[in-house]
C-alpha positions as CSV (number, residue, x, y, z in Angstrom):
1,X,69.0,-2.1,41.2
2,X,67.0,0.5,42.6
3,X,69.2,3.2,41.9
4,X,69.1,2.0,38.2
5,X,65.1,2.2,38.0
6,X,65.2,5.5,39.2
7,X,68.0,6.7,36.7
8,X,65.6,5.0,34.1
9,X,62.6,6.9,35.6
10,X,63.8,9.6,35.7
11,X,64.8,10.1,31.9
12,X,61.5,8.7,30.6
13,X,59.8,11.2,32.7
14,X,62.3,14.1,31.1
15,X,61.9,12.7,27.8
16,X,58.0,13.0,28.6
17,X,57.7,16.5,29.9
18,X,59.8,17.5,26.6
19,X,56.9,16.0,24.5
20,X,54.6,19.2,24.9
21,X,53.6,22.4,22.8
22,X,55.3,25.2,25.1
23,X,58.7,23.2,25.3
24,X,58.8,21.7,21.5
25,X,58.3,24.9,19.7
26,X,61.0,27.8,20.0
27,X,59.5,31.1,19.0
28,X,61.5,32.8,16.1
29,X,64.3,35.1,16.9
30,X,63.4,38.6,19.0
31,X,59.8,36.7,19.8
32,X,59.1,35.4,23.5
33,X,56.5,33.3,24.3
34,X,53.9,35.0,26.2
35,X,53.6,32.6,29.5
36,X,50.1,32.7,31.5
37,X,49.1,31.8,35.0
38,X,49.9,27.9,35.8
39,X,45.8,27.3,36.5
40,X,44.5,29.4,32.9
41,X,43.2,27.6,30.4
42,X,45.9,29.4,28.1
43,X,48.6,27.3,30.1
44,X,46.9,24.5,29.9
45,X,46.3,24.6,26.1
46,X,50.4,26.0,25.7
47,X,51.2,22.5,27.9
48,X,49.3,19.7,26.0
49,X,51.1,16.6,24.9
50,X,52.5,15.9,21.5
51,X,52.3,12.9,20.6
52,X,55.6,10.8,19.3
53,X,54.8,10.7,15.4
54,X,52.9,13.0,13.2
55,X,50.2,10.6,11.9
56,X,46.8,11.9,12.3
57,X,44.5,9.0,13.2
58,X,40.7,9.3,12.0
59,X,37.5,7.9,14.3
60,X,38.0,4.8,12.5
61,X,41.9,4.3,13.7
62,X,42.8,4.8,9.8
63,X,45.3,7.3,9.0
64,X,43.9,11.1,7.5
65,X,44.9,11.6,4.3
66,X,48.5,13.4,4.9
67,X,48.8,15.2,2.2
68,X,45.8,17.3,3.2
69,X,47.5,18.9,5.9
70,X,50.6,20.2,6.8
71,X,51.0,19.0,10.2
72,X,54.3,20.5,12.8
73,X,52.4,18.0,15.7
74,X,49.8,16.3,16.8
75,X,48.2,16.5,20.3
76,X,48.4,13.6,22.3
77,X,44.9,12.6,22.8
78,X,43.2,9.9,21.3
79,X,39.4,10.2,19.7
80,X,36.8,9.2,23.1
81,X,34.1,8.1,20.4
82,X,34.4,5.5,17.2
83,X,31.8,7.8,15.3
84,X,32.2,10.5,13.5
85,X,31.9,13.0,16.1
86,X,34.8,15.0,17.2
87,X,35.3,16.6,14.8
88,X,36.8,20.7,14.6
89,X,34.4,22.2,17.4
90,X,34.2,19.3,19.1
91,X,37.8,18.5,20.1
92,X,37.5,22.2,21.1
93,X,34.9,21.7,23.6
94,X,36.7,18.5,24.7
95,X,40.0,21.1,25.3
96,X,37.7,23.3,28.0
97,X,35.7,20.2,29.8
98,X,38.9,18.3,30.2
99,X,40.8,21.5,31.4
100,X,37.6,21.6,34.3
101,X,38.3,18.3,35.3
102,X,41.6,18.9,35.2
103,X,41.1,21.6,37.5
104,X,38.5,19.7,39.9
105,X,35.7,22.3,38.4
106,X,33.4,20.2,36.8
107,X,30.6,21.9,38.7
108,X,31.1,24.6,36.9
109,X,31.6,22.9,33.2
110,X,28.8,24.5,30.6
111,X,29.0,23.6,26.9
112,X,26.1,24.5,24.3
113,X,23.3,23.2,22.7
114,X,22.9,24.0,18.2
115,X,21.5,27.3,18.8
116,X,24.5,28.0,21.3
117,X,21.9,27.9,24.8
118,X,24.1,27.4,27.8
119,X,23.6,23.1,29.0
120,X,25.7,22.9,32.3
121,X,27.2,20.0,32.9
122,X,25.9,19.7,37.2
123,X,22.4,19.6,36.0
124,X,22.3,17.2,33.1
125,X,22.6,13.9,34.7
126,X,25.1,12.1,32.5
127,X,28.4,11.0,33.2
128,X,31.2,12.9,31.8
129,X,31.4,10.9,28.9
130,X,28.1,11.1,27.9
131,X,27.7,14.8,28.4
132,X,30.2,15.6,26.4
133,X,29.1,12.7,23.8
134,X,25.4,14.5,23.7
135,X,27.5,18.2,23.3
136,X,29.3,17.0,20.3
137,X,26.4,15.4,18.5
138,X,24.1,18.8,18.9
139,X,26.5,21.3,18.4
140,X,28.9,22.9,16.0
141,X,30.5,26.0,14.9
142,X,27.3,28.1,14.5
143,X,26.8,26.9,18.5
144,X,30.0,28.2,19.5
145,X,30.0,31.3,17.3
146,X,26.7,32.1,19.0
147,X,27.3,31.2,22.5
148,X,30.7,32.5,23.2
149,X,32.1,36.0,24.0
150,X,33.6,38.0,20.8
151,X,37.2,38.9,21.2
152,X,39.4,41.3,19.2
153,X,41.4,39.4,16.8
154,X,44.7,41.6,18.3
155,X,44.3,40.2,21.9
156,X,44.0,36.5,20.9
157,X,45.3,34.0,23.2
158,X,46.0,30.5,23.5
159,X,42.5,28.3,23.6
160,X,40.6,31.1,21.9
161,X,38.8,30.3,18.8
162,X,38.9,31.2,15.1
163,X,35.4,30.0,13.9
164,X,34.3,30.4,10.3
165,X,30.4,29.9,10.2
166,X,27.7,31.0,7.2
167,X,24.7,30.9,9.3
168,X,23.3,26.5,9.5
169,X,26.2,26.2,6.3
170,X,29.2,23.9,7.4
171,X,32.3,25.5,8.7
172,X,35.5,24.8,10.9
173,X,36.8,25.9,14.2
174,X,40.5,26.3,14.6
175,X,42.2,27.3,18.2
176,X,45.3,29.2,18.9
177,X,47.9,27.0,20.7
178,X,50.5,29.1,22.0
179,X,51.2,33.0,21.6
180,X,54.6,35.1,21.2
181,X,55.5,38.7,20.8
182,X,58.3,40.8,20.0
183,X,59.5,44.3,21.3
184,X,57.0,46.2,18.9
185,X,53.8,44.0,20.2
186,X,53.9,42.0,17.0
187,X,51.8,38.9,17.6
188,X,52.8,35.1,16.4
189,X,50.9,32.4,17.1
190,X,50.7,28.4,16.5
191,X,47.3,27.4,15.6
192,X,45.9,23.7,15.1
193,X,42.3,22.3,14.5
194,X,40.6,18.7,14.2
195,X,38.5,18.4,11.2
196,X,35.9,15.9,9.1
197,X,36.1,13.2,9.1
198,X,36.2,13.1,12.8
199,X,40.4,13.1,13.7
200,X,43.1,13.8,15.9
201,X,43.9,17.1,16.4
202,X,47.1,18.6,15.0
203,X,49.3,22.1,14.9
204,X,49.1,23.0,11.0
205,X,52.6,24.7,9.9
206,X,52.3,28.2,8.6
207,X,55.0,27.4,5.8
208,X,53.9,29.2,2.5
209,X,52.0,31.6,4.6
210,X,54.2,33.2,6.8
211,X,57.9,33.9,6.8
212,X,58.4,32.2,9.6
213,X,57.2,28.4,8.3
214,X,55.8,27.1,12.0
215,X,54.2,30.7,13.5
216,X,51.5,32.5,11.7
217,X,50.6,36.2,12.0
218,X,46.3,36.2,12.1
219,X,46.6,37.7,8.5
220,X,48.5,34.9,7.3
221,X,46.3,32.6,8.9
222,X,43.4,34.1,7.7
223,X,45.1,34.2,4.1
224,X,45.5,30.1,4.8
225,X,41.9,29.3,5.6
226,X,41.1,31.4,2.2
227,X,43.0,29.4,0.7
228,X,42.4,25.7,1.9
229,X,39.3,25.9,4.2
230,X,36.9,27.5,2.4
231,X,34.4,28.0,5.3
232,X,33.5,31.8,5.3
233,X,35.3,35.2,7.2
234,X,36.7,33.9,10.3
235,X,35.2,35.5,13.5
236,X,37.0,35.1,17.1
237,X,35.7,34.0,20.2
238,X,36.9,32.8,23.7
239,X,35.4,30.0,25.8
240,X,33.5,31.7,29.3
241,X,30.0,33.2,29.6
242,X,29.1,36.0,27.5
């Protein structure tokens, strides 16, 4: 009987493990995925969890409205807050504190207040929870725009950011999820983003952008948020002090 439980465990747990970003997506033919030190935030981000359907759940456990999106995936983590606050930035911040605790480094966790000031997490008192709850509700993507390092938009990486951001205006935050290349340094890379209202965050396919449907290249992505997020020139930044 014991024999059988392990059998049993053992293919759940395989069947698990195959559930995630790096090992569900297979970049396109003369690409290889571009593989990053086991303890980077880039590995961590390229190894999240996809969950088993494609339904993107809102803050209010309803279902976002599908035809809105064009989802491949959805990450496997479920909203911490019933109100609308994790929304694009925020599940971005809630990548990089949950990739500190992760890494037992929660001593050295900072996120940002609206005009992008530096609030570590060791000196504000709060649980983890309730830091990150205070993060989301005074910040956005004019805070992360501000308070993170600029990066060129040909050295992008897995958890770096593509923020579009008019000054106080409303705009979106998406992240790059995993990163291949070819022989002549060509660059393909999945990219996802949570949104308003407050939901789930997915992998959005590149189909009708780019020729090849899951992978866009940064100028077909930046082609796609012309086109259906309307939010201003995208500029790129990557979570670590300036």
């Amino acid at each position: 009987m014991k024999s059988v439980f392990l059998i049993i465990f053992i293919l759940s747990s395989k069947s698990y493990t195959l559930e995630t970003i790096h090992l569900k997506f297979i970049p396109p033919e003369n690409y290889n995925r571009v593989l990053f030190s086991q303890n980077s935030f880039a590995n961590y981000i390229q190894s999240l969890p996809l969950k088993d359907d494609n339904k993107i759940l809102k803050h209010d456990g309803q279902l976002a409205k599908q035809k809105r999106w064009n989802s491949l995936a959805v990450i496997s983590m479920p909203l911490m807050f019933k109100d609308n606050l994790e929304q694009c930035s925020d599940f971005c911040m809630r990548f990089w504190a949950n990739f500190h605790k992760k890494q037992n480094r929660l001593n050295q966790l900072i996120l940002f207040n609206y005009m992008g000031e530096n609030k570590p997490f060791i000196s504000s008192g709060l649980s983890y929870n309730k830091f990150l709850r205070k993060s989301f509700a005074f910040s956005n993507s004019y805070s992360l725009k501000r308070a993170l390092k600029k990066v060129d938009s040909n050295k992008l990486i897995p958890g770096d950011l593509i923020i579009q951001s008019r000054g106080h205006k409303l705009g979106h935050v998406s992240m790059i999820m995993d990163l291949a290349i070819n022989s002549k340094k060509q660059r393909l890379y999945l990219i996802g983003f949570s949104a308003i209202p407050a939901q789930e965050f997915h992998i959005e396919s590149a189909k009708g952008f780019s020729q090849f449907n899951e992978w866009f290249t940064i100028e077909a992505f930046q082609k796609y948020l012309a086109s259906k997020i309307k939010r201003g020139k995208p500029s790129f930044r990557r979570f670590g002090l300036k």
